[in-house]
PDBQT receptor file of N, H, CA, C and O in Angstrom, charges set to zero:
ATOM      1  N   UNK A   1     101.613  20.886 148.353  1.00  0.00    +0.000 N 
ATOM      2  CA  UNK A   1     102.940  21.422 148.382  1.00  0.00    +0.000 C 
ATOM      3  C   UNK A   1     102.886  22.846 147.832  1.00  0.00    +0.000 C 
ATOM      4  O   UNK A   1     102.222  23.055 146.817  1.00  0.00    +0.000 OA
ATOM      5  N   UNK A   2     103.662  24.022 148.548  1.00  0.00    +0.000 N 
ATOM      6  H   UNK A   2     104.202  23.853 149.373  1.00  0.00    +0.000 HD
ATOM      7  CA  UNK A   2     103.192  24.819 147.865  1.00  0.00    +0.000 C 
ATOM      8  C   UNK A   2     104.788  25.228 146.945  1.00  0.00    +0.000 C 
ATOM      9  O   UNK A   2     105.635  24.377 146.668  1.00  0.00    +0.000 OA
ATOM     10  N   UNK A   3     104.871  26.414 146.667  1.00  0.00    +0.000 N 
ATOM     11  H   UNK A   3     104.184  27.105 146.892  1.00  0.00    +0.000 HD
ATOM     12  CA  UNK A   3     106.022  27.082 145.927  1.00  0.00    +0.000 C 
ATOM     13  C   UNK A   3     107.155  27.244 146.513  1.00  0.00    +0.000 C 
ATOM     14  O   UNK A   3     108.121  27.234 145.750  1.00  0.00    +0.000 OA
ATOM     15  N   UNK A   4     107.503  27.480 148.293  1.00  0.00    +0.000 N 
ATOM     16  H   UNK A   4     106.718  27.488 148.913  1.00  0.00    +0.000 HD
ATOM     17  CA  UNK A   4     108.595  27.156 148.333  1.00  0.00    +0.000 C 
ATOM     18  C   UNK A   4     109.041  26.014 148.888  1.00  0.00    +0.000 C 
ATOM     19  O   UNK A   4     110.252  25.812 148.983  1.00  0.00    +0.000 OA
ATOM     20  N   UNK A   5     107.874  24.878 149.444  1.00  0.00    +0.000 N 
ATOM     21  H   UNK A   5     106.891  25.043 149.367  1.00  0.00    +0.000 HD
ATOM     22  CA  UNK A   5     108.190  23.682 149.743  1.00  0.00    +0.000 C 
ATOM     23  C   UNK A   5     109.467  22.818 148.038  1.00  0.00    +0.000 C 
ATOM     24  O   UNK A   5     110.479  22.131 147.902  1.00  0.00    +0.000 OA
ATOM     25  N   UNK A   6     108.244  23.648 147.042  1.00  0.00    +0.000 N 
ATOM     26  H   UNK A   6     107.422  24.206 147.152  1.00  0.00    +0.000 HD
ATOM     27  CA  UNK A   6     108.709  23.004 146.074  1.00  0.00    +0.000 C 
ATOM     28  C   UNK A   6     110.114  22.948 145.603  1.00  0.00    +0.000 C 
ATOM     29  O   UNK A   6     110.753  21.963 145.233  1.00  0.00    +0.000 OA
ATOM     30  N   UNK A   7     110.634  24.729 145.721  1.00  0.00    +0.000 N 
ATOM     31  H   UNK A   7     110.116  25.529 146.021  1.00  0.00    +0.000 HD
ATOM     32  CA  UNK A   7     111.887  25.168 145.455  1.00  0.00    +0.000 C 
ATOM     33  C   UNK A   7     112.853  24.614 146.795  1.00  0.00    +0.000 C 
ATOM     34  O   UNK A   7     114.067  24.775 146.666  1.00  0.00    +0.000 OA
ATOM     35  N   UNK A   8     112.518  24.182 147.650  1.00  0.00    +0.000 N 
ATOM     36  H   UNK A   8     111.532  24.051 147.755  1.00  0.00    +0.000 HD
ATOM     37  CA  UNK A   8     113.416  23.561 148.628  1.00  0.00    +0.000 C 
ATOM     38  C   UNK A   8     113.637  21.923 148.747  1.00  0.00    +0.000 C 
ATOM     39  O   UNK A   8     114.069  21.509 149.823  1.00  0.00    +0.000 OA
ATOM     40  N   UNK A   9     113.345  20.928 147.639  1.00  0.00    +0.000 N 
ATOM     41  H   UNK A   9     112.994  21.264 146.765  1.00  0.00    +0.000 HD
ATOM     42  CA  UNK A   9     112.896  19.955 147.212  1.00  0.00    +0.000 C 
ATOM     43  C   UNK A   9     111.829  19.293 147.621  1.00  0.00    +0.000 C 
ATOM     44  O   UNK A   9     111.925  18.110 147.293  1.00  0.00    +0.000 OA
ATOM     45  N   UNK A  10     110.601  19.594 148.341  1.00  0.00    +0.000 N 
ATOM     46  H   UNK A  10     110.523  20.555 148.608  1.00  0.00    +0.000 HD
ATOM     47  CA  UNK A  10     109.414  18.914 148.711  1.00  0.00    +0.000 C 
ATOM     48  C   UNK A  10     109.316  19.144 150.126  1.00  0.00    +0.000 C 
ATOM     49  O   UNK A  10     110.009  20.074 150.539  1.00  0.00    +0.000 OA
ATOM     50  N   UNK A  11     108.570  18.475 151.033  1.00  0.00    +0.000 N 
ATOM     51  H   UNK A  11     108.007  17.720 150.698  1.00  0.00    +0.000 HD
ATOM     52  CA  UNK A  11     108.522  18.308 152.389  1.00  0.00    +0.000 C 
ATOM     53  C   UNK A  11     109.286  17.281 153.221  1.00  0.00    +0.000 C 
ATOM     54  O   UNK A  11     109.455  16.141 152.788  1.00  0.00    +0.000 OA
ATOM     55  N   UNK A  12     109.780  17.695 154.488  1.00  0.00    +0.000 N 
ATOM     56  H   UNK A  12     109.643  18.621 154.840  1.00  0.00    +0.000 HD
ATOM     57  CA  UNK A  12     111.245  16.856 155.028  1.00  0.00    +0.000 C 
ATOM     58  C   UNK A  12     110.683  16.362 156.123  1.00  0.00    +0.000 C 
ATOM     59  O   UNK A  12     110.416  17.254 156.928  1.00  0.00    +0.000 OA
ATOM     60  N   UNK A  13     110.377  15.222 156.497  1.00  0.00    +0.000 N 
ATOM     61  H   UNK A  13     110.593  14.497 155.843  1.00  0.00    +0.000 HD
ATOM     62  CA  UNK A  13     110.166  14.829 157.905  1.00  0.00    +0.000 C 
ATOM     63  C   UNK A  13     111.641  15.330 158.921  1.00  0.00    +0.000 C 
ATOM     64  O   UNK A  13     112.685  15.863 158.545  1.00  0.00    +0.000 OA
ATOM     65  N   UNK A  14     111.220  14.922 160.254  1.00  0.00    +0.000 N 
ATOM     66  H   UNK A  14     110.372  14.490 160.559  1.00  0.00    +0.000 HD
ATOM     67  CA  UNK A  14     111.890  15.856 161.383  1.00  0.00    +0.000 C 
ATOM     68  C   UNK A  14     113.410  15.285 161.386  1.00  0.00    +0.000 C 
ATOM     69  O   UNK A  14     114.343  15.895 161.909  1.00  0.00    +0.000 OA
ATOM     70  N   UNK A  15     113.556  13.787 160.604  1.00  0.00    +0.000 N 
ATOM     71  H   UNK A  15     112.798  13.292 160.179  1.00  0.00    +0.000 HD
ATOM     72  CA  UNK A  15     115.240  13.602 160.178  1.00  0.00    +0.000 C 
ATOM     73  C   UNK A  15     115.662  14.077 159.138  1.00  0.00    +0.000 C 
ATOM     74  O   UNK A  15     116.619  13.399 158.766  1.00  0.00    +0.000 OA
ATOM     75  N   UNK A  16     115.445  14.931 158.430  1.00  0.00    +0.000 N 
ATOM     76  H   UNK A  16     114.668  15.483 158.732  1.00  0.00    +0.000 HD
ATOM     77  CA  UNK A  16     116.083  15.294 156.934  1.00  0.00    +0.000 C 
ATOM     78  C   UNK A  16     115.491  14.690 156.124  1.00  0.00    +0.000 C 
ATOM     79  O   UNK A  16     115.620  15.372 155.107  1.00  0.00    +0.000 OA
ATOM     80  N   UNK A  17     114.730  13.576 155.815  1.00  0.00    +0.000 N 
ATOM     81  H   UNK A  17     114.625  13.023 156.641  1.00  0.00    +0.000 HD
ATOM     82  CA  UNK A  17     114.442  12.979 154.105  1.00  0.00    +0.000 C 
ATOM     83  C   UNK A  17     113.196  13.240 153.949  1.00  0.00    +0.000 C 
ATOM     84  O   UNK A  17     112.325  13.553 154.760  1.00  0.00    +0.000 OA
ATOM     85  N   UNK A  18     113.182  13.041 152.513  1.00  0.00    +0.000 N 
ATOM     86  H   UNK A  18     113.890  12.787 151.855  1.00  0.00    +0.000 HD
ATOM     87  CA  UNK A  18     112.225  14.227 151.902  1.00  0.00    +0.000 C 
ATOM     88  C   UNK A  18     111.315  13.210 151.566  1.00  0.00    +0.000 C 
ATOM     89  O   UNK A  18     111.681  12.062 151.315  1.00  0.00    +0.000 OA
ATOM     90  N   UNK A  19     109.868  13.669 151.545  1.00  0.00    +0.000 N 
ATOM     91  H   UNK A  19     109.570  14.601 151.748  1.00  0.00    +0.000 HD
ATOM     92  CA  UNK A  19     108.920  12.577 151.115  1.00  0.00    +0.000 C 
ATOM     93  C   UNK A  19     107.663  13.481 150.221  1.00  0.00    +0.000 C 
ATOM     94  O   UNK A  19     107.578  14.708 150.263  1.00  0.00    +0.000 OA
ATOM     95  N   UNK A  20     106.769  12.610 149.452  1.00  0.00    +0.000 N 
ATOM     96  H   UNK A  20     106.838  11.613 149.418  1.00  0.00    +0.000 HD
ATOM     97  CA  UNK A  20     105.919  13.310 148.593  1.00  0.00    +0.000 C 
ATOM     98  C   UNK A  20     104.683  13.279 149.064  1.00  0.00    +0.000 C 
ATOM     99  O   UNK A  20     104.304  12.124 149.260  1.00  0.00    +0.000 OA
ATOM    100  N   UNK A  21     103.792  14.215 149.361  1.00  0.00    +0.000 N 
ATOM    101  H   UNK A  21     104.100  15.153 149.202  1.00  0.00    +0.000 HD
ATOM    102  CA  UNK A  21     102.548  14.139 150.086  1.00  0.00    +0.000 C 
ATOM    103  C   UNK A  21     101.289  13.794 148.825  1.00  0.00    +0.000 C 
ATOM    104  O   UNK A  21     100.099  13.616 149.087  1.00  0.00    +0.000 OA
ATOM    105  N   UNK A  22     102.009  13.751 147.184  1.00  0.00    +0.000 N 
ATOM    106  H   UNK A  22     102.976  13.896 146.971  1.00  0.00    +0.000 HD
ATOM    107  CA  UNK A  22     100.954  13.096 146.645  1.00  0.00    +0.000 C 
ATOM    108  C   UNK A  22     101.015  11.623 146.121  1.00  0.00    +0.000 C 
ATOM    109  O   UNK A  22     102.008  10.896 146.128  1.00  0.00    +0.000 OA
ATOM    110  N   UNK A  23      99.599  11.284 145.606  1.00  0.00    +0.000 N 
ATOM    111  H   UNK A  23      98.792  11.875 145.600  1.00  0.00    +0.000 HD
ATOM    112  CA  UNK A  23      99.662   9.538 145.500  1.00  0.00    +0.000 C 
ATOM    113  C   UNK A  23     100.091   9.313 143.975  1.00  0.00    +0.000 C 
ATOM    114  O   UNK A  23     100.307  10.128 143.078  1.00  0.00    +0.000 OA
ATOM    115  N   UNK A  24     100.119   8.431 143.992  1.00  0.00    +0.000 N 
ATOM    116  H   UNK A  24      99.943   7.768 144.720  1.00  0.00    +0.000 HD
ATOM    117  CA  UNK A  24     100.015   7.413 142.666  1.00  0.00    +0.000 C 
ATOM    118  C   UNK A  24      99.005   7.373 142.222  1.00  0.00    +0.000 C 
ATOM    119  O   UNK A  24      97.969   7.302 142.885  1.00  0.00    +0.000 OA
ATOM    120  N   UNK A  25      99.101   7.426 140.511  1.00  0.00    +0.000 N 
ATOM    121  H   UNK A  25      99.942   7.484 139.973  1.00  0.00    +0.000 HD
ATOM    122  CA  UNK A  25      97.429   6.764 140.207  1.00  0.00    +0.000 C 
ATOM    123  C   UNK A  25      97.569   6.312 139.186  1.00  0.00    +0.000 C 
ATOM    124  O   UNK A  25      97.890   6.938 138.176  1.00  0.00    +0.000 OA
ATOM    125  N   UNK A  26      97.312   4.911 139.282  1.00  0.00    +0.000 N 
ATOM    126  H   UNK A  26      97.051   4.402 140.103  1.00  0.00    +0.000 HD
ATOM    127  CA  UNK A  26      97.589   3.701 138.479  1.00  0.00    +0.000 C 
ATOM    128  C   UNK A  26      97.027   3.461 137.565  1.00  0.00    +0.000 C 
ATOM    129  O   UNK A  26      97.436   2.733 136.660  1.00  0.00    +0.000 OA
ATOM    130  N   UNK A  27      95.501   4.274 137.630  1.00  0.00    +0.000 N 
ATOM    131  H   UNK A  27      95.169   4.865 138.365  1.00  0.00    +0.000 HD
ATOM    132  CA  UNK A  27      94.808   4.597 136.770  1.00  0.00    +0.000 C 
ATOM    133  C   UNK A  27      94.484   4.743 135.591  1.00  0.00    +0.000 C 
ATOM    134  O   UNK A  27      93.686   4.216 134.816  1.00  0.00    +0.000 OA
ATOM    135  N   UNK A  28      95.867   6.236 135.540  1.00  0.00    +0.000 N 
ATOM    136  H   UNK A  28      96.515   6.665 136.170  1.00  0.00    +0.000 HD
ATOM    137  CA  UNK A  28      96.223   6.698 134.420  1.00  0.00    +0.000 C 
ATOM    138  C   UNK A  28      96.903   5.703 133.460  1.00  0.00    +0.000 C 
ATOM    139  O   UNK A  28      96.852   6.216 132.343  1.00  0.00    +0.000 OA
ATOM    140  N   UNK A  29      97.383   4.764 133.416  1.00  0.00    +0.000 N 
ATOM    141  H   UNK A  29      97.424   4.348 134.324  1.00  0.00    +0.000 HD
ATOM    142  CA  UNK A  29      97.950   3.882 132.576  1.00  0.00    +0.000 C 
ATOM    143  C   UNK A  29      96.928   2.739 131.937  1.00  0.00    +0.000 C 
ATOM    144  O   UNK A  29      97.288   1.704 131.377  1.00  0.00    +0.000 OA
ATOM    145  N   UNK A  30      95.687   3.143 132.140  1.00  0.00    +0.000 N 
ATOM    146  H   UNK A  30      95.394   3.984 132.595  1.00  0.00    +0.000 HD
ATOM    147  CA  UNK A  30      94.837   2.358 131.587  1.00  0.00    +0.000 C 
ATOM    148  C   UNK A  30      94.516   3.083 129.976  1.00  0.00    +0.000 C 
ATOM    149  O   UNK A  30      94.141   2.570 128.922  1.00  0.00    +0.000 OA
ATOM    150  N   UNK A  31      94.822   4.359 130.313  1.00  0.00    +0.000 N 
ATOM    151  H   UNK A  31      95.126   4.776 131.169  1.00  0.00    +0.000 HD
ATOM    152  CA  UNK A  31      94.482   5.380 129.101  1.00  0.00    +0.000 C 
ATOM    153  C   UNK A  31      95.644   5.181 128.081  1.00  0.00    +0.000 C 
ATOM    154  O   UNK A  31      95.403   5.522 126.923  1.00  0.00    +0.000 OA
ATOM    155  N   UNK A  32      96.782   4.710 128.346  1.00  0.00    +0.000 N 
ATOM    156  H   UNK A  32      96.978   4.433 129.287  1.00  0.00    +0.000 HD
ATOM    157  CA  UNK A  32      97.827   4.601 127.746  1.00  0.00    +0.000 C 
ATOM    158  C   UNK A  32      97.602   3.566 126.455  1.00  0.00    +0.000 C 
ATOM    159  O   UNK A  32      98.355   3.916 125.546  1.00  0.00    +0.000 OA
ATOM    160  N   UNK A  33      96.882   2.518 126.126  1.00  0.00    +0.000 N 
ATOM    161  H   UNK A  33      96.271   2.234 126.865  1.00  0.00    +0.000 HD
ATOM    162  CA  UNK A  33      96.400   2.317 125.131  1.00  0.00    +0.000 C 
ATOM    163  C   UNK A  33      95.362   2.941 124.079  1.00  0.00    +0.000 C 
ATOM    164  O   UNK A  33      94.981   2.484 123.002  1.00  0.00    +0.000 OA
ATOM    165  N   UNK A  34      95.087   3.925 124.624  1.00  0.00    +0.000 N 
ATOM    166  H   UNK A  34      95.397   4.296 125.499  1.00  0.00    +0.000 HD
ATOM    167  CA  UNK A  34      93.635   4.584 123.708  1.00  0.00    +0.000 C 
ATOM    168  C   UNK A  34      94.632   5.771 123.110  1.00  0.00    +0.000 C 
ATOM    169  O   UNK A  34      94.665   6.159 121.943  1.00  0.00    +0.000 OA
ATOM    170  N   UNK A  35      95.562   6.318 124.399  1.00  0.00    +0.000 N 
ATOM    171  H   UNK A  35      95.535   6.003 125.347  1.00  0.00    +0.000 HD
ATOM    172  CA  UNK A  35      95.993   7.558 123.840  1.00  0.00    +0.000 C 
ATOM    173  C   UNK A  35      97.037   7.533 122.703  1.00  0.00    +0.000 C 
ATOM    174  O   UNK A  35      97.022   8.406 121.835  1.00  0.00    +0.000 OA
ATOM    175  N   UNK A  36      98.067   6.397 122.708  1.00  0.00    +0.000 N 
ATOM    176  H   UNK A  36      98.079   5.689 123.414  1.00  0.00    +0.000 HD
ATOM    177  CA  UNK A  36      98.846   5.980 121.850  1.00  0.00    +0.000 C 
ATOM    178  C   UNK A  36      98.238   6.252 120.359  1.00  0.00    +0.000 C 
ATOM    179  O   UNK A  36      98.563   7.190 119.631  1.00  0.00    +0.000 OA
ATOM    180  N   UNK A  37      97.000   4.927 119.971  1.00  0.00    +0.000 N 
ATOM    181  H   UNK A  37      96.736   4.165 120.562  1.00  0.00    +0.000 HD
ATOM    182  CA  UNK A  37      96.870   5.255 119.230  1.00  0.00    +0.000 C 
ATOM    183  C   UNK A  37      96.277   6.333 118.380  1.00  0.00    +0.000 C 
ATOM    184  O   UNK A  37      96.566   6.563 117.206  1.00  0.00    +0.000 OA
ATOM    185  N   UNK A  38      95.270   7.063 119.246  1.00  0.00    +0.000 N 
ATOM    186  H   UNK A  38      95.036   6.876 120.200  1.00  0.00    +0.000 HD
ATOM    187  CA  UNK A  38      95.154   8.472 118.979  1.00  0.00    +0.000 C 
ATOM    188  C   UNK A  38      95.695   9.737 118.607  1.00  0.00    +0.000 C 
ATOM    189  O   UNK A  38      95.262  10.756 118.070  1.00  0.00    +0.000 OA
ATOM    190  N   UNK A  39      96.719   9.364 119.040  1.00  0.00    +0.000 N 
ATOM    191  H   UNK A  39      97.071   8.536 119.477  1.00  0.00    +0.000 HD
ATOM    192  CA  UNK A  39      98.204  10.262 118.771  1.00  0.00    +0.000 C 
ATOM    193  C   UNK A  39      98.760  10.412 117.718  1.00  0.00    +0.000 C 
ATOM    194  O   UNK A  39      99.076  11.495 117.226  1.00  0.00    +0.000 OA
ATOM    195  N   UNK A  40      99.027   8.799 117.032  1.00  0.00    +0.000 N 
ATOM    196  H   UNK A  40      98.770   7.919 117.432  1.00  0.00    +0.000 HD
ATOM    197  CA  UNK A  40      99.467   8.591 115.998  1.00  0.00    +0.000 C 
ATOM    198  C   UNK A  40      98.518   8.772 114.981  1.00  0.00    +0.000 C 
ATOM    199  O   UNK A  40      98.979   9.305 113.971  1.00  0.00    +0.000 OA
ATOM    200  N   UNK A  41      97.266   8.467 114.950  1.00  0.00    +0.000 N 
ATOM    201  H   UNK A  41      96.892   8.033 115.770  1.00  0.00    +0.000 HD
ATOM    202  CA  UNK A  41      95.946   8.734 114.002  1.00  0.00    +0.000 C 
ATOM    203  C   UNK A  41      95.559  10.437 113.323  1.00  0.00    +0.000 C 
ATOM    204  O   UNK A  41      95.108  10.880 112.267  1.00  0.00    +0.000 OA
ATOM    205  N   UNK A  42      96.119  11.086 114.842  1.00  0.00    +0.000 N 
ATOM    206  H   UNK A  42      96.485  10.726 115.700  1.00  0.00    +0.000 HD
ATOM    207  CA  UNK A  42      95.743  12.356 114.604  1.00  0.00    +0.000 C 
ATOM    208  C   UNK A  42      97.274  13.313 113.857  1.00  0.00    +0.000 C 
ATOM    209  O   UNK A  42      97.436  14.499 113.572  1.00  0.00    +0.000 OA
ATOM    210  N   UNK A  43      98.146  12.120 113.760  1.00  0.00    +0.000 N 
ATOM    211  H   UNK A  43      98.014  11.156 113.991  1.00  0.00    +0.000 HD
ATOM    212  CA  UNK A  43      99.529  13.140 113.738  1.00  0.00    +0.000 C 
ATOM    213  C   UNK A  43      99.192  13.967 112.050  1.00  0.00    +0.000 C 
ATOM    214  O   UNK A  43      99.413  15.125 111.696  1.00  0.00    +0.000 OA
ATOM    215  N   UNK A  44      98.632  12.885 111.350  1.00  0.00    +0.000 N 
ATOM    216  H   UNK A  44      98.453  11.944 111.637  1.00  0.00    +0.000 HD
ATOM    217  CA  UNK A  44      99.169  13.825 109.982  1.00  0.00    +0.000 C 
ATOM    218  C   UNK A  44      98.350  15.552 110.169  1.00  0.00    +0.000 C 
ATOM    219  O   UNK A  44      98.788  16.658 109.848  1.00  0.00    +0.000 OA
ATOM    220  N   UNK A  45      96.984  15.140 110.838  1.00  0.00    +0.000 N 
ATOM    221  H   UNK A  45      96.628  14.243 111.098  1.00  0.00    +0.000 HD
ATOM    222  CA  UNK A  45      96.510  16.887 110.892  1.00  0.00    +0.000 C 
ATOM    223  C   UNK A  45      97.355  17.796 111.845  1.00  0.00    +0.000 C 
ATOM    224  O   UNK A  45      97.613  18.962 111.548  1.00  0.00    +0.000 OA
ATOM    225  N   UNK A  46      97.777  17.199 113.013  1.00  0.00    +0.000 N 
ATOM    226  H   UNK A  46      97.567  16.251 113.254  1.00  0.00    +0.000 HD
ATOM    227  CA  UNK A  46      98.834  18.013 113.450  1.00  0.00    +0.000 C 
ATOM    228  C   UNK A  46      99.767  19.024 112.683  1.00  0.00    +0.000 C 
ATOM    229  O   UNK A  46      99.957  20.231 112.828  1.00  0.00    +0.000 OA
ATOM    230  N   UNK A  47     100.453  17.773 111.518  1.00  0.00    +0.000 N 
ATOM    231  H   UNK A  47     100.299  16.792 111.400  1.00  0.00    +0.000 HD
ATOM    232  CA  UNK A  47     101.646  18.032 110.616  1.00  0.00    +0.000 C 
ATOM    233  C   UNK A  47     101.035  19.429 110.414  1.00  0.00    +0.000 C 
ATOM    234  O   UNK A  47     101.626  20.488 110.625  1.00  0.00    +0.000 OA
ATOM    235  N   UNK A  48      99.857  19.297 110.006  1.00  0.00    +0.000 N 
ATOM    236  H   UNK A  48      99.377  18.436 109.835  1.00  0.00    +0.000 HD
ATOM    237  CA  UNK A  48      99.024  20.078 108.772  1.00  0.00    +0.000 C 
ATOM    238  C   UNK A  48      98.881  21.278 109.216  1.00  0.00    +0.000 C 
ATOM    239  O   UNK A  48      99.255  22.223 108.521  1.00  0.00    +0.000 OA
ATOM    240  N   UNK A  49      98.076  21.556 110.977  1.00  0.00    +0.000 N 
ATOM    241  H   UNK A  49      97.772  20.788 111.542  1.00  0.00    +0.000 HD
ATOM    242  CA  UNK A  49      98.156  22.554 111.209  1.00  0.00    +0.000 C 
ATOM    243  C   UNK A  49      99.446  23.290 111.376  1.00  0.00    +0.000 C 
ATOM    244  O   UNK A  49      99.663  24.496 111.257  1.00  0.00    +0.000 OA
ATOM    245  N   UNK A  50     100.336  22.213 111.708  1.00  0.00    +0.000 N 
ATOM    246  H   UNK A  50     100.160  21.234 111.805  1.00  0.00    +0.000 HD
ATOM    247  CA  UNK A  50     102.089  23.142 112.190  1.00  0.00    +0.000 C 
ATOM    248  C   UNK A  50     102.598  23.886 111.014  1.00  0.00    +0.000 C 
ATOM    249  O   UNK A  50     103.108  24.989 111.212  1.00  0.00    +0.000 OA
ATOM    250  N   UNK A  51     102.505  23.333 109.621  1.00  0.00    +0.000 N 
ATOM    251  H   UNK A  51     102.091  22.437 109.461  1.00  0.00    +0.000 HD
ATOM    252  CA  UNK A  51     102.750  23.811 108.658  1.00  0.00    +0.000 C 
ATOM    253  C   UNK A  51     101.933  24.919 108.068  1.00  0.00    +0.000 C 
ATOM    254  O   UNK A  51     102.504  25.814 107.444  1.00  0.00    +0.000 OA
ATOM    255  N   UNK A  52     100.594  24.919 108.228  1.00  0.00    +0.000 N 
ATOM    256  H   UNK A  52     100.130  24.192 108.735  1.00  0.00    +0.000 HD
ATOM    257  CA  UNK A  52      99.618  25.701 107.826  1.00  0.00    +0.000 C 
ATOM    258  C   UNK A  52      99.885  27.156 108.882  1.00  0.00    +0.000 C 
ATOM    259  O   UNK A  52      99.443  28.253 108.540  1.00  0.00    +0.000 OA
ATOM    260  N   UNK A  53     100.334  27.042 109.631  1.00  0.00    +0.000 N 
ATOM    261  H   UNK A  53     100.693  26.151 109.909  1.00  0.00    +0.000 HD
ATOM    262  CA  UNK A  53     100.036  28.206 110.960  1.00  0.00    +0.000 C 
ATOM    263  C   UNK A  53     101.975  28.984 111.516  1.00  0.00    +0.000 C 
ATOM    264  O   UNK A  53     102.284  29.892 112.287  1.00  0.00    +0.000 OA
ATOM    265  N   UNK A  54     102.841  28.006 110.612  1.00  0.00    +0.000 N 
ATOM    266  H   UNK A  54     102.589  27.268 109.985  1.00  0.00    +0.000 HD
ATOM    267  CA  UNK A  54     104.032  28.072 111.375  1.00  0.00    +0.000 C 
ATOM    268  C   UNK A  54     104.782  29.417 111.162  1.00  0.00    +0.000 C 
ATOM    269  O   UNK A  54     105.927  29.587 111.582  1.00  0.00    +0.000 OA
ATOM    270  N   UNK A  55     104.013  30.454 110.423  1.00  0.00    +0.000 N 
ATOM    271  H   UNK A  55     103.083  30.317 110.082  1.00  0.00    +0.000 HD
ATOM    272  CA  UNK A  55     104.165  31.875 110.615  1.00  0.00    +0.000 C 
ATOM    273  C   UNK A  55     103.589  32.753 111.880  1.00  0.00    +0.000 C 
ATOM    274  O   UNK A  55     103.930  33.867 112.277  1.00  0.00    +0.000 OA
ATOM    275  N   UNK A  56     102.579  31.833 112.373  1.00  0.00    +0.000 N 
ATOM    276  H   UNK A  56     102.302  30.928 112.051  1.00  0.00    +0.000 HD
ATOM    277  CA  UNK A  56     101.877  32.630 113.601  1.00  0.00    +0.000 C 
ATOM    278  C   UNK A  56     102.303  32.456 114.644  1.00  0.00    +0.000 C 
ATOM    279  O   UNK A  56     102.046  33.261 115.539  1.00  0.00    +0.000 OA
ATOM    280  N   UNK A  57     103.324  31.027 114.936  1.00  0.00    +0.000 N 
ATOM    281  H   UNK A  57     103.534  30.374 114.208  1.00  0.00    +0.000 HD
ATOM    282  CA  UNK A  57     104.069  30.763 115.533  1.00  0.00    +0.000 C 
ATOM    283  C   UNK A  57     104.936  31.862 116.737  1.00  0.00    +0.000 C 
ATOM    284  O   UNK A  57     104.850  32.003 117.957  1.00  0.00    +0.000 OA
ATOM    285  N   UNK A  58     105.493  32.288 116.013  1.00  0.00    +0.000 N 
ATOM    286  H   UNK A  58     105.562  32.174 115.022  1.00  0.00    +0.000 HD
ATOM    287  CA  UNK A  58     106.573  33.724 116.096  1.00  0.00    +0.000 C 
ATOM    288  C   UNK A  58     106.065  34.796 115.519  1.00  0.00    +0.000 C 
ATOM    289  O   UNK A  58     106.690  35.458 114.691  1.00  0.00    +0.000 OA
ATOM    290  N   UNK A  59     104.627  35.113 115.994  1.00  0.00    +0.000 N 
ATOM    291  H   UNK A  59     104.119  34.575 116.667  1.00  0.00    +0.000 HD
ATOM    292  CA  UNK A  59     104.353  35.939 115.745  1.00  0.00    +0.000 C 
ATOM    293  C   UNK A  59     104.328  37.515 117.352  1.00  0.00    +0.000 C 
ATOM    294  O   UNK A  59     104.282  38.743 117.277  1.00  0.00    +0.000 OA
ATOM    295  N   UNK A  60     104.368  36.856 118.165  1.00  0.00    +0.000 N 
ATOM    296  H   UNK A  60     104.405  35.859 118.226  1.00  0.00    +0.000 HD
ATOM    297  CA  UNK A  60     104.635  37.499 119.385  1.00  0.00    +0.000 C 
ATOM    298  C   UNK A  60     105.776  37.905 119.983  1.00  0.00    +0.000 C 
ATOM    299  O   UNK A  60     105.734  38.459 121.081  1.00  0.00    +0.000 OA
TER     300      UNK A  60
């Protein structure tokens, strides 16, 4: 799909409705247990860097 397929809501077969030329991937929800808890494991250094850095933030 490119940029103005996108801005025109996707691609239209020859009656008007719009359909998505990419797939599913079911895949990805296998990761959904590993990433969870990873997320939460890693949050307090997160905290740490947000607080440690949150002047550099807005620095641009």
């Amino acid at each position: 799909m490119n940029v103005l397929e996108d801005a025109k809501g996707g691609p239209v077969t020859t009656d008007g409705r719009h359909f998505t030329t990419e797939r599913n991937h079911p895949e990805m929800y296998l990761l959904l247990p590993v990433a969870v808890p990873l997320d939460i494991a890693t949050s307090p250094f997160q905290l740490f860097y947000m607080l440690t850095f949150k002047d550099c933030r807005n620095a641009y």
